[in-house]
C-alpha positions in Angstrom: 0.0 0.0 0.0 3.2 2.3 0.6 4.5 1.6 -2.3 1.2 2.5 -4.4 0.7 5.7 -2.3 4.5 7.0 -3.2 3.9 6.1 -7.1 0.7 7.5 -7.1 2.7 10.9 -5.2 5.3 11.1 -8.1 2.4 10.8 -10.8 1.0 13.4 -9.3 4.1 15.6 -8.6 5.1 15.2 -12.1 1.6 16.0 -13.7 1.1 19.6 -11.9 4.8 20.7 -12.2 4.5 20.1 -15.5 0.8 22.3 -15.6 2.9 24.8 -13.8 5.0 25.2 -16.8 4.0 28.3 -18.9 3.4 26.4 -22.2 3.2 28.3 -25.5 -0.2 29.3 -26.1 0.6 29.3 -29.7 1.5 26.1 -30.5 -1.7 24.6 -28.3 -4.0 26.6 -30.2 -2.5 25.7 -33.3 -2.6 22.2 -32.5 -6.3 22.6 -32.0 -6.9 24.2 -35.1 -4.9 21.2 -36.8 -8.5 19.6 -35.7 -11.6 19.3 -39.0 -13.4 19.4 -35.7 -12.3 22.8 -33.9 -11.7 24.9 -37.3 -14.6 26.3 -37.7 -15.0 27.1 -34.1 -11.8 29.7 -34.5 -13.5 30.8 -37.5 -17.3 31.6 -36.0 -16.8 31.8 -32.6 -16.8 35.5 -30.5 -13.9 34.2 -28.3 -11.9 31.6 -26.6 -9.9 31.0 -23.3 -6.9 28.3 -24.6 -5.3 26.0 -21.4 -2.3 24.9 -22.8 -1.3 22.6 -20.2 -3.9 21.4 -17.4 -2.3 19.0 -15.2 -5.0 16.3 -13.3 -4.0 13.1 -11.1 -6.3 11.4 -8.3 -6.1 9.1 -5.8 -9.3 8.4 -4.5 -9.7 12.6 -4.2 -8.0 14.3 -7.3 -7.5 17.8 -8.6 -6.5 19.7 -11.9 -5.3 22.8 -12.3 -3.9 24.9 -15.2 -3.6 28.2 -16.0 -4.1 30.3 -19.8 -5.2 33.1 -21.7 -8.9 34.4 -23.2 -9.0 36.0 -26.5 -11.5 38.0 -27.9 -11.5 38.1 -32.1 -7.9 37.0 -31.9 -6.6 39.4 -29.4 -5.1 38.3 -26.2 -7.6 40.0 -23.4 -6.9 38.2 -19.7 -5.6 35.5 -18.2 -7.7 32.3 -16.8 -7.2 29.6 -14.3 -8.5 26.3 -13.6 -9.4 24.2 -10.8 -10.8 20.8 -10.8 -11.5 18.7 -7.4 -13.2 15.4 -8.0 -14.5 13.0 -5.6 -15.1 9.0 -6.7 -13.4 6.1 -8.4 -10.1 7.3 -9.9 -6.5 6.9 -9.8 -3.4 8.2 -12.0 -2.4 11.4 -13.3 -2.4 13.2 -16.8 -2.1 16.0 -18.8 -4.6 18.0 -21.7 -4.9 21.0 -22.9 -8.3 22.4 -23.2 -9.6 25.6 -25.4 -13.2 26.6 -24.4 -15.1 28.9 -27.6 -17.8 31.6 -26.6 -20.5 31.3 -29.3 -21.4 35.1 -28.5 -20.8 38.2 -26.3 -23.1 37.1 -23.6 -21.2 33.8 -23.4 -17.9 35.7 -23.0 -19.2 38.3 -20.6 -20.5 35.4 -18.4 -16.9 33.7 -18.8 -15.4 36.5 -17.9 -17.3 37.9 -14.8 -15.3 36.8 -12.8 -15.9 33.4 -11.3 -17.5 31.0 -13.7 -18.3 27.3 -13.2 -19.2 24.1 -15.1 -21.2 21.8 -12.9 -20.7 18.1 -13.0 -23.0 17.7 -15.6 -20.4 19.5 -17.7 -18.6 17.5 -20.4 -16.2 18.3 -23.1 -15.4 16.9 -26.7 -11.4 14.5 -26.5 -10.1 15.8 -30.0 -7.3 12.8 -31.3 -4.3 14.3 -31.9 -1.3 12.0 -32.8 -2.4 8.8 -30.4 -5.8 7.4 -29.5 -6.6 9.4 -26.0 -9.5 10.9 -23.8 -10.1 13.8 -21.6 -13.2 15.5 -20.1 -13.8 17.5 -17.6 -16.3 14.3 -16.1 -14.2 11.9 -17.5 -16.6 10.7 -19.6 -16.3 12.4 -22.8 -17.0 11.8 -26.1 -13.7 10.8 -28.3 -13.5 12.6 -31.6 -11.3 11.7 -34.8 -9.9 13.8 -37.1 -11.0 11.7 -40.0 -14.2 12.7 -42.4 -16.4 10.2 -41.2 -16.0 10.7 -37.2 -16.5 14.6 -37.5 -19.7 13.8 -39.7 -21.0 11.2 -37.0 -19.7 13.6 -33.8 -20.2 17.2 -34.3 -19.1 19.3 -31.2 -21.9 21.8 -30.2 -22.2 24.8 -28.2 -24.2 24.1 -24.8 -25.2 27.2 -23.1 -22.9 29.4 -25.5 -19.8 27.7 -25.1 -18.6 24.3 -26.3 -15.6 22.7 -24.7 -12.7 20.9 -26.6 -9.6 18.9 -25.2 -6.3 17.2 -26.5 -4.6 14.9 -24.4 -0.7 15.4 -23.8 0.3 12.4 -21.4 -0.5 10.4 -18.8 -3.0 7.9 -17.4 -5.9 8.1 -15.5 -8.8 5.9 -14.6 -12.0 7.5 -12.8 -15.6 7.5 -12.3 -15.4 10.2 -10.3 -17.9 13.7 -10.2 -16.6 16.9 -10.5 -16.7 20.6 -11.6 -14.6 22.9 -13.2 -14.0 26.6 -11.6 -12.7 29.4 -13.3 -11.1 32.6 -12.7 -10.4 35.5 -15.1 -7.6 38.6 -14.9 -8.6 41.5 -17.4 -4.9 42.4 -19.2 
């Protein structure tokens, strides 16, 4: 059971000092845009906050946290930060980066209020990047290729004004587990 407990520790020491990491914005949204499925999100949306790293890992009680920017049409407007707490079924540790698109200015004003929060109800599309992987913030997401037929079959929506994409980075992480996301928001 020590032994378990300590690898379980350095999972999750290495998974949020890698999220403390400032990551390049650029090359995370890029890599989202690299997705059939996200394009035309960049292309219609009002806005977007881009995570470029969120680093999660659980043990029974488990946590994310990451930190990022919010754009409005393109231009860099305030900074965001993340935190997940999640109680149930789960162990391991991993890393995603996550990009959340405001349909509209009342989305992005709510967004940006302040404190905003997706309840546990709240689940977000796993775009597949260069390997097979999921993230959501229930862990229970949908999984998304980048091929024609997937994106045809599995069309990300906006719910309530904003629609939720991820890309896994690394890591491995079991959990049935509930949970909510919490953000905060810095005006530049």
């Amino acid at each position: 059971m020590k032994k378990t407990f300590m690898q379980v520790f350095a999972i999750l020491t290495l998974v949020f000092s890698t999220a403390s990491i400032a990551d390049d914005n650029k090359v995370a949204i890029e890599n989202f845009k690299s997705s059939p499925v996200a394009k035309p999100f960049f292309e219609n949306s009002y806005g977007y906050a881009v995570f470029p790293t969120i680093g999660k890992g659980g043990f029974g009680v488990g946590a994310a946290h990451g930190k990022g920017t919010v754009y409005k049409a393109g231009t860099k407007v305030g900074k965001s930060k993340m935190t997940q707490l999640s109680i149930g079924f789960q162990v391991g540790g991993q890393a995603y980066s996550q990009i959340i698109f405001f349909q509209d200015k009342r989305a992005f004003e709510e967004f940006t209020s302040g404190n905003f929060e997706f309840s546990a109800d709240a689940s977000a599309v796993a775009l597949t990047a260069s390997v097979q992987a999921q993230a959501g913030s229930t862990g229970t997401s949908s999984s998304l290729g980048t091929d024609a037929d997937s994106t045809k079959q599995n069309k990300a929506k906006y719910r309530k004004g904003m629609a939720v994409m991820t890309l896994a980075k690394g890591g491995l992480m079991y959990e049935a587990a509930i949970a909510g996301q919490k953000y905060s928001y810095k005006k530049l």
